[in-house]
C-alpha positions in Angstrom: 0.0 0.0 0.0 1.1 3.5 -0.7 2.4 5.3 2.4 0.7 8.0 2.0 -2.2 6.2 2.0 -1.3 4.5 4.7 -0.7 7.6 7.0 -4.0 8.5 6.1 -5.6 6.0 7.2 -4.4 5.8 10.0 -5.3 9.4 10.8 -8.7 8.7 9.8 -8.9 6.3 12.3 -7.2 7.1 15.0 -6.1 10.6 14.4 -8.5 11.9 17.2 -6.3 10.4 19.5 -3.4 12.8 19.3 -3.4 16.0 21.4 -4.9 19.1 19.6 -1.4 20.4 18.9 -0.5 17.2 17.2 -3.6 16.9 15.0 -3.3 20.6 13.7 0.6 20.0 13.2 0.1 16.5 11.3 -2.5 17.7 9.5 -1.1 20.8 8.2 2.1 18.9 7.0 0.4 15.1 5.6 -2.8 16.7 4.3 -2.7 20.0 3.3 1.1 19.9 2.2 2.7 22.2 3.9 6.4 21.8 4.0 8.3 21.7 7.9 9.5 25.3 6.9 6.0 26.3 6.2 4.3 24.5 9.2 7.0 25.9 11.5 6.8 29.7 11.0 3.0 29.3 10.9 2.8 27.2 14.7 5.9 29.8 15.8 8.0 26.4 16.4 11.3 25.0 14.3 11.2 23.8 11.4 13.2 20.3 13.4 10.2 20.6 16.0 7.7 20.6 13.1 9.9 17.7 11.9 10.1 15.7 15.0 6.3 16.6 15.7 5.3 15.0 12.7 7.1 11.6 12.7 6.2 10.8 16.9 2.5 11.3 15.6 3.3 8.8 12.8 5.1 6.6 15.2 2.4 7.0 17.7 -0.8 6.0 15.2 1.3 3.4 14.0 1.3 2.0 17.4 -2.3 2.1 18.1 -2.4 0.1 14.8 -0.5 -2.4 16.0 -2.2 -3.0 18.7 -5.8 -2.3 17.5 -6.0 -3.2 14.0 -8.0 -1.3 12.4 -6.8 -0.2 9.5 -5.9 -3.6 8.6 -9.4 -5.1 9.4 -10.9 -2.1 7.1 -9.1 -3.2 4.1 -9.7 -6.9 4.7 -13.5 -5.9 4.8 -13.7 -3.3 2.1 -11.7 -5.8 0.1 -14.3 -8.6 0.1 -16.9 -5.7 -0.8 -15.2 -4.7 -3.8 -15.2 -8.5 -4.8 -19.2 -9.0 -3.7 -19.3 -6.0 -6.3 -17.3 -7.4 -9.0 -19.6 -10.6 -9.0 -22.6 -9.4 -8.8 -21.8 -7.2 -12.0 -21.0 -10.7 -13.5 -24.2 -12.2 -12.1 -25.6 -13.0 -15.3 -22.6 -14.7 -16.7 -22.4 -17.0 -13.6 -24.3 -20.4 -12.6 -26.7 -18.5 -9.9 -26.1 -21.3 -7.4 -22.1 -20.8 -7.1 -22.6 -16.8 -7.0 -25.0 -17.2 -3.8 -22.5 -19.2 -2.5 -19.5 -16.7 -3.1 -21.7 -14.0 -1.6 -22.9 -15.7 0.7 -19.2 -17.0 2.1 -17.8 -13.3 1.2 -20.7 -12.0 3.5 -20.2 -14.6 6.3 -16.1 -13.3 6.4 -17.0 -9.4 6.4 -19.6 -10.4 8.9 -16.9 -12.4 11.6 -14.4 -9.1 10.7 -17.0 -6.8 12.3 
């Protein structure tokens, strides 16, 4: 997976977690691009602090990753979804009796995930 899309994901998910200062300081830097030099002069800190700021948030919702998995169920889930999708857009070309069962076993999985 792309990192970026990575670190986003985690923020989505556990983003709220971080201190206020820490949100508006990754955010500032991973989603609305500013560069450390940028992010520093606007939160009056150095551009090392903005530096350091930014990769102890990273470290810090990769940990709640590790130990939650959230992100990881997410993609296992939204996976199976996408596939659901993609056979039920071939429905007509399949035997009806071996689609149910595909759904119905994709279902089951997304279903023990949650």
């Amino acid at each position: 997976m792309d990192e970026v899309l990575r670190q986003t994901l985690l923020y989505d998910f556990y983003g709220e977690l971080l201190t206020e200062h820490q949100r508006e300081v990754y955010e500032a830097v991973m989603q609305n691009d500013l560069s450390y030099s940028e992010a520093a002069e606007e939160f009056g800190v150095s551009r090392q602090g903005v530096h350091d700021l930014v990769k102890r948030s990273g470290k810090i919702l990769e940990e709640y990753e590790s130990k939650l998995h959230l992100v990881e169920r997410f993609l296992k889930i939204r996976a199976k979804a996408e596939r659901i999708r993609e056979l039920s857009t071939h429905y007509e070309e399949m035997d009806a009796q071996i689609f149910a069962e595909q759904v119905s076993g994709l279902s089951a999985q997304i279903l023990e995930e949650l």
